[in-house]
N, CA and C atoms as a LAMMPS dump frame, in Angstrom:
ITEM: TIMESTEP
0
ITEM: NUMBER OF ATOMS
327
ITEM: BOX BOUNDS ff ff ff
-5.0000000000000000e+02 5.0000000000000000e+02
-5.0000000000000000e+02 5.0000000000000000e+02
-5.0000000000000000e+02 5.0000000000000000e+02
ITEM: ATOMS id mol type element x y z
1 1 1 N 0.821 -1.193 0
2 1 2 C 0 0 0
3 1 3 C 0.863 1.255 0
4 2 1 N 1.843 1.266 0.837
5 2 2 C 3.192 2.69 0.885
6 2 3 C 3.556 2.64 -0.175
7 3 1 N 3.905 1.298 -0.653
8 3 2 C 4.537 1.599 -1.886
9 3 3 C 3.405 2.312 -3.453
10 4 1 N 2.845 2.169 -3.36
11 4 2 C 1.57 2.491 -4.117
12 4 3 C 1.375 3.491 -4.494
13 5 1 N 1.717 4.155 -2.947
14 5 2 C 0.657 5.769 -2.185
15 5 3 C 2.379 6.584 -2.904
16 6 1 N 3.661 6.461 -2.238
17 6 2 C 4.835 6.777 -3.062
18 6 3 C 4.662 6.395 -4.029
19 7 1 N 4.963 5.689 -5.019
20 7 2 C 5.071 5.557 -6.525
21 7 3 C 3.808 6.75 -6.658
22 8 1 N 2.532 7.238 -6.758
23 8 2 C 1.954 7.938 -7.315
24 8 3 C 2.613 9.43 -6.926
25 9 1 N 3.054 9.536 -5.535
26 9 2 C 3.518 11.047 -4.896
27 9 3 C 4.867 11.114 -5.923
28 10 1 N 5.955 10.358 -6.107
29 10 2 C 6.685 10.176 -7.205
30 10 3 C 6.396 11.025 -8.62
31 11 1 N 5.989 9.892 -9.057
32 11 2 C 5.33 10.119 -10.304
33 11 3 C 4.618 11.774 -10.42
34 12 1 N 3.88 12.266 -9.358
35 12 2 C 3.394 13.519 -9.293
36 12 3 C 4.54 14.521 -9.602
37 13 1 N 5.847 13.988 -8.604
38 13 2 C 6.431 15.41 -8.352
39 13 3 C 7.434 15.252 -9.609
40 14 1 N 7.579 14.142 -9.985
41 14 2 C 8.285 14.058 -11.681
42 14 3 C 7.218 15.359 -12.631
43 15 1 N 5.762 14.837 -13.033
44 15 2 C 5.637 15.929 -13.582
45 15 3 C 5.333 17.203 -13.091
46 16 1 N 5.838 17.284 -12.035
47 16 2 C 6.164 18.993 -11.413
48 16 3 C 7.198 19.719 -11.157
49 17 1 N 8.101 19.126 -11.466
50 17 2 C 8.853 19.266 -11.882
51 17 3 C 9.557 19.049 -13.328
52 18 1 N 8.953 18.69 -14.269
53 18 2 C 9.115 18.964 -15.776
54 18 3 C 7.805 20.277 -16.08
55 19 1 N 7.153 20.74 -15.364
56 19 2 C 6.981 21.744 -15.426
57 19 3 C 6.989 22.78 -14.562
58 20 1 N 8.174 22.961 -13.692
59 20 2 C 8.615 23.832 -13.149
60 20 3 C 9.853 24.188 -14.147
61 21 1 N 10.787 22.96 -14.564
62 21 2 C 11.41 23.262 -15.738
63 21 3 C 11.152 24.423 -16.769
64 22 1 N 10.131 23.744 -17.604
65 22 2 C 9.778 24.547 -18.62
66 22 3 C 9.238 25.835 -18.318
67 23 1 N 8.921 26.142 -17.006
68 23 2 C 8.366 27.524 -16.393
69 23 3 C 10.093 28.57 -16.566
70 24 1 N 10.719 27.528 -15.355
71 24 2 C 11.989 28.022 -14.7
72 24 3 C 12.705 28.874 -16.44
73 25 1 N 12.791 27.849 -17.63
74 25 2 C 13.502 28.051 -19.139
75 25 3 C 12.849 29.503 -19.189
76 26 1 N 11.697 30.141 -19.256
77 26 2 C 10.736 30.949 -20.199
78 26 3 C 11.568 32.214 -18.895
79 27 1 N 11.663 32.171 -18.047
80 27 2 C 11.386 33.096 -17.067
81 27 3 C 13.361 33.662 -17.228
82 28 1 N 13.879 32.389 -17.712
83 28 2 C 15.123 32.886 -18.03
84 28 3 C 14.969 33.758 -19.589
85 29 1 N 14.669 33.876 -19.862
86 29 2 C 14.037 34.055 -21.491
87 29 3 C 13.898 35.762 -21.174
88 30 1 N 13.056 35.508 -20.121
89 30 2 C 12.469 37.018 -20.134
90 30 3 C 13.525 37.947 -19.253
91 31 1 N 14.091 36.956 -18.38
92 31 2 C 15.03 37.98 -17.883
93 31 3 C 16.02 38.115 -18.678
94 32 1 N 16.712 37.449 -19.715
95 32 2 C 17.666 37.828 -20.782
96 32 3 C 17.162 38.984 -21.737
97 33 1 N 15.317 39.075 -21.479
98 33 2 C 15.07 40.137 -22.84
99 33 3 C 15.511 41.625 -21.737
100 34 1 N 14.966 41.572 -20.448
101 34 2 C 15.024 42.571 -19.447
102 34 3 C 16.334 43.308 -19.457
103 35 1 N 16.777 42.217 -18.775
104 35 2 C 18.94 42.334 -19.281
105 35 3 C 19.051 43.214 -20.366
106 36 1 N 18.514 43.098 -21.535
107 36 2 C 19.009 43.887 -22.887
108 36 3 C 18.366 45.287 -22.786
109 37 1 N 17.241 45.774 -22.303
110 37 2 C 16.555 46.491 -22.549
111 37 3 C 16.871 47.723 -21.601
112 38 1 N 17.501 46.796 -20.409
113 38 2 C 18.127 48.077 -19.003
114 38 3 C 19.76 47.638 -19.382
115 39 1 N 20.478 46.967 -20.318
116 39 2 C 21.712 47.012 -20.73
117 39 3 C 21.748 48.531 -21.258
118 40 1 N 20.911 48.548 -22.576
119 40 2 C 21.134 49.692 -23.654
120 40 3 C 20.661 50.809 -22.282
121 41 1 N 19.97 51.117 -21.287
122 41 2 C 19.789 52.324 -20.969
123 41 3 C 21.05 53.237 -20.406
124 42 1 N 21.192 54.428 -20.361
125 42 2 C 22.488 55.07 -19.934
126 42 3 C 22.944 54.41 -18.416
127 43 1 N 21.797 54.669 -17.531
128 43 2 C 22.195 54.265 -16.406
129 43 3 C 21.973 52.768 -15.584
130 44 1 N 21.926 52.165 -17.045
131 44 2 C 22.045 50.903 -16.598
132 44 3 C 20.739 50.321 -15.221
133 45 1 N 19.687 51.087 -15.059
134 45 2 C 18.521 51.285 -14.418
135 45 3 C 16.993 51.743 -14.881
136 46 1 N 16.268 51.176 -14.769
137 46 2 C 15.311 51.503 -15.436
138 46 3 C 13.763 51.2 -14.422
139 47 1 N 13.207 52.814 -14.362
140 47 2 C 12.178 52.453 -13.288
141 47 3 C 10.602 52.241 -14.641
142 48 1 N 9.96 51.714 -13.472
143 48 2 C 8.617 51.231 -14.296
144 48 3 C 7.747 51.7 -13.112
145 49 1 N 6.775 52.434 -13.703
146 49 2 C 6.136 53.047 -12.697
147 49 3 C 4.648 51.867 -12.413
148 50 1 N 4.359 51.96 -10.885
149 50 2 C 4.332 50.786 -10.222
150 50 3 C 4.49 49.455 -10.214
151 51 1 N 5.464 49.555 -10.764
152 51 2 C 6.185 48.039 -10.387
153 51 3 C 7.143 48.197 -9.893
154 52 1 N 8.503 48.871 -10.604
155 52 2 C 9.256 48.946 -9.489
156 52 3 C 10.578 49.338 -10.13
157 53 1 N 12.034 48.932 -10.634
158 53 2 C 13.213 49.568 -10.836
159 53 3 C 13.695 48.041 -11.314
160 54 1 N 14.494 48.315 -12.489
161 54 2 C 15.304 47.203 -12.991
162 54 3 C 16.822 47.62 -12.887
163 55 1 N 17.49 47.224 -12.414
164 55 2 C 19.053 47.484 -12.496
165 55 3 C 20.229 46.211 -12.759
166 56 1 N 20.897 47.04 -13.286
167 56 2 C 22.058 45.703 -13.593
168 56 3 C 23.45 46.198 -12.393
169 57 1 N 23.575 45.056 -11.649
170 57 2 C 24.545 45.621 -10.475
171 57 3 C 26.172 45.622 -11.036
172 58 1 N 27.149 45.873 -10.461
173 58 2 C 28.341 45.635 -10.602
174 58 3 C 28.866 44.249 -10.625
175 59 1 N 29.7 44.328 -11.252
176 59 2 C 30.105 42.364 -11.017
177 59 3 C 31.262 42.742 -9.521
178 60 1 N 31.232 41.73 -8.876
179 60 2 C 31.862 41.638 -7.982
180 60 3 C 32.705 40.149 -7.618
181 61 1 N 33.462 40.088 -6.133
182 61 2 C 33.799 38.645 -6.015
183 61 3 C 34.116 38.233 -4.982
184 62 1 N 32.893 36.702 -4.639
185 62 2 C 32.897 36.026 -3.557
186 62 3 C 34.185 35.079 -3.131
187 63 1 N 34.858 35.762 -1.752
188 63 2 C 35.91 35.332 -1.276
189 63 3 C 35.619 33.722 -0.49
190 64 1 N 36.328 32.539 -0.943
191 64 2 C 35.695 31.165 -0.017
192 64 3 C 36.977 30.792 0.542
193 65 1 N 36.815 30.069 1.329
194 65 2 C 37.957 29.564 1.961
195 65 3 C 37.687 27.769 2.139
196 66 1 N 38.555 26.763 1.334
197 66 2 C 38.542 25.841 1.377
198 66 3 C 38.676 25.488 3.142
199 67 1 N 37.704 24.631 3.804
200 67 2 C 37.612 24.359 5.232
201 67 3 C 38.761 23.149 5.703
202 68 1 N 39.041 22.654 4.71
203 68 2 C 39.998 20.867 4.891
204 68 3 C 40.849 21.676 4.604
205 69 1 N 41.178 22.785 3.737
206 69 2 C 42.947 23.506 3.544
207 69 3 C 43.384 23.922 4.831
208 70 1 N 41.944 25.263 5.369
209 70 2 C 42.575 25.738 6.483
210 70 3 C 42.527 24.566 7.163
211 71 1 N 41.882 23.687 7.358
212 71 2 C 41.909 22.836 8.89
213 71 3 C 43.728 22.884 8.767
214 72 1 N 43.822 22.284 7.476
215 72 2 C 45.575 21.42 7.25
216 72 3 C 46.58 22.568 7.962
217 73 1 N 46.281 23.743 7.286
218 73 2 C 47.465 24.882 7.055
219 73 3 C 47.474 24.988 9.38
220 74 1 N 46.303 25.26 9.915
221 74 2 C 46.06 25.351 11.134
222 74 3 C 46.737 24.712 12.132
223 75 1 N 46.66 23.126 11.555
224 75 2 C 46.78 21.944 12.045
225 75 3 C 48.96 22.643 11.778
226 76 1 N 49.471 22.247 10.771
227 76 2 C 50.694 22.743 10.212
228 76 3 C 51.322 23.742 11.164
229 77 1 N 50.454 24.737 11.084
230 77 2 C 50.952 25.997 12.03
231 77 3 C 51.654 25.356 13.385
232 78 1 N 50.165 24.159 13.868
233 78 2 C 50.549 24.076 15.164
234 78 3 C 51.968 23.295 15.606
235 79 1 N 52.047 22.535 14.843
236 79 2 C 53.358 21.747 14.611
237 79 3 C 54.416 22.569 14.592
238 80 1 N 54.384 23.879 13.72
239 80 2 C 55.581 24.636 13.445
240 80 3 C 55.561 25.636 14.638
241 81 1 N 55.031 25.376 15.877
242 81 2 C 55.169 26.251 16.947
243 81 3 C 54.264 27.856 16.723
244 82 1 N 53.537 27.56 15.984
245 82 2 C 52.712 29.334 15.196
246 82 3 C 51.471 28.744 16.451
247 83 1 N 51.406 28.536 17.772
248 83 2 C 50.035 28.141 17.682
249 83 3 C 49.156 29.786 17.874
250 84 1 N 49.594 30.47 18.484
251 84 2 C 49.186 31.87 18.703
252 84 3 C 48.616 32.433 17.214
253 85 1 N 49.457 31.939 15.862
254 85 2 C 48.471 32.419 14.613
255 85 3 C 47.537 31.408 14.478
256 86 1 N 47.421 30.527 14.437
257 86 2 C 46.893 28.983 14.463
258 86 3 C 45.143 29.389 15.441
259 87 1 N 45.984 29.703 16.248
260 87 2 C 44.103 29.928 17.25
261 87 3 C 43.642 31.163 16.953
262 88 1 N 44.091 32.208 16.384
263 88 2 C 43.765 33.027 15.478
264 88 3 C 42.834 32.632 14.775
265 89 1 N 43.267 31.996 13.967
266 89 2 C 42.622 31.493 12.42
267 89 3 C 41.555 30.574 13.301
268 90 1 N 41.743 30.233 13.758
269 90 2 C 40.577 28.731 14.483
270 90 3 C 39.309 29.716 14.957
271 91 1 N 40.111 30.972 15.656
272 91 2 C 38.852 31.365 16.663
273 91 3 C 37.211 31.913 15.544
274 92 1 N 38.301 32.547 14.236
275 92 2 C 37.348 32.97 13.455
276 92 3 C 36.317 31.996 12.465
277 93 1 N 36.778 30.959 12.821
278 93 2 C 35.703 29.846 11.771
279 93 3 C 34.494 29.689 12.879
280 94 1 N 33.743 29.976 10.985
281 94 2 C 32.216 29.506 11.551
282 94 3 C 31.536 28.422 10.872
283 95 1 N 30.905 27.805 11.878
284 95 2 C 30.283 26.363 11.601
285 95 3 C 28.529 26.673 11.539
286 96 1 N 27.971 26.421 10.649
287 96 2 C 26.618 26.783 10.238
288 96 3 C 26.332 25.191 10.068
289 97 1 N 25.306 24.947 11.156
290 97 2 C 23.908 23.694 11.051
291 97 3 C 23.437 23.368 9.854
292 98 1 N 23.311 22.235 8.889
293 98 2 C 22.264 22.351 8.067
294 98 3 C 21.576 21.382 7.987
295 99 1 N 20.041 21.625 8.06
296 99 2 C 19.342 20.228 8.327
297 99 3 C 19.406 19.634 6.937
298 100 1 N 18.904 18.047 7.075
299 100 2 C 19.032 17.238 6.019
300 100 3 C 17.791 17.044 5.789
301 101 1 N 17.66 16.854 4.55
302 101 2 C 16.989 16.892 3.39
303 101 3 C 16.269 16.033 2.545
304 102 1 N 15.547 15.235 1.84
305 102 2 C 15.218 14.244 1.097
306 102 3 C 15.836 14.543 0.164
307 103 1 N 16.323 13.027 -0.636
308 103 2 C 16.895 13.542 -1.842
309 103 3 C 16.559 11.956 -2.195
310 104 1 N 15.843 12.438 -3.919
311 104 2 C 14.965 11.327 -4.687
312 104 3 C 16.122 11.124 -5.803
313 105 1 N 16.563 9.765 -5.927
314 105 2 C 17.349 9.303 -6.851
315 105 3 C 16.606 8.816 -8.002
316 106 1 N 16.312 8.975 -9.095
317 106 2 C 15.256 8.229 -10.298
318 106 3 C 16.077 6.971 -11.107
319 107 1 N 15.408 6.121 -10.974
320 107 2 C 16.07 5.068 -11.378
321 107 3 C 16.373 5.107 -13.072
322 108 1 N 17.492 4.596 -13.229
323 108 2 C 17.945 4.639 -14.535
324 108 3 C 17.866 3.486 -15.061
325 109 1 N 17.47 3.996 -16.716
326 109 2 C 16.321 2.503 -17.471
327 109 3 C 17.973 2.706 -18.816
């Protein structure tokens, strides 16, 4: 009977996801026409009266820090007598929770 009641909840969220797809494609579509239309404007901004302001931001760049490098380089320090930079670097890492998740594997035919 579970198996039944899943295989149909399955099967559902397969086609809701082939049309969240084809939603997700169109909506890129339109933001590529948007893109062009506040590209060509001088200030790269473009208000629409009540709706709201289109802008194209600056490109910028997200700084990451591999977590297994620093652990190593940390770990290294401490060996080489650095522990004073070593707990430095330690005190500032942050550890963020993340709950877990379902994740549907589709079988391959």
């Amino acid at each position: 009977m579970n198996e039944e009641v899943l295989r149909g909840l399955l099967d559902e969220l397969g086609e809701l996801e082939s049309e969240i797809k084809a939603l997700e494609y169109r909506k890129e579509e339109i933001r590529n026409q948007v893109f062009k239309i506040v590209d060509a404007s001088p200030n790269k901004s473009v208000e629409v009266l009540g709706l709201g302001t289109a802008l194209i931001t600056k490109s910028s760049v997200t700084v990451k820090f591999d977590s297994d490098k620093l652990d190593s380089l940390i770990a290294e320090l401490v060996r080489n007598g650095e522990v004073h930079t070593a707990q430095k670097i330690s005190d500032i890492r942050e550890e963020k929770p993340r709950k877990g998740s379902l994740m549907i594997r589709k079988a391959k035919y």
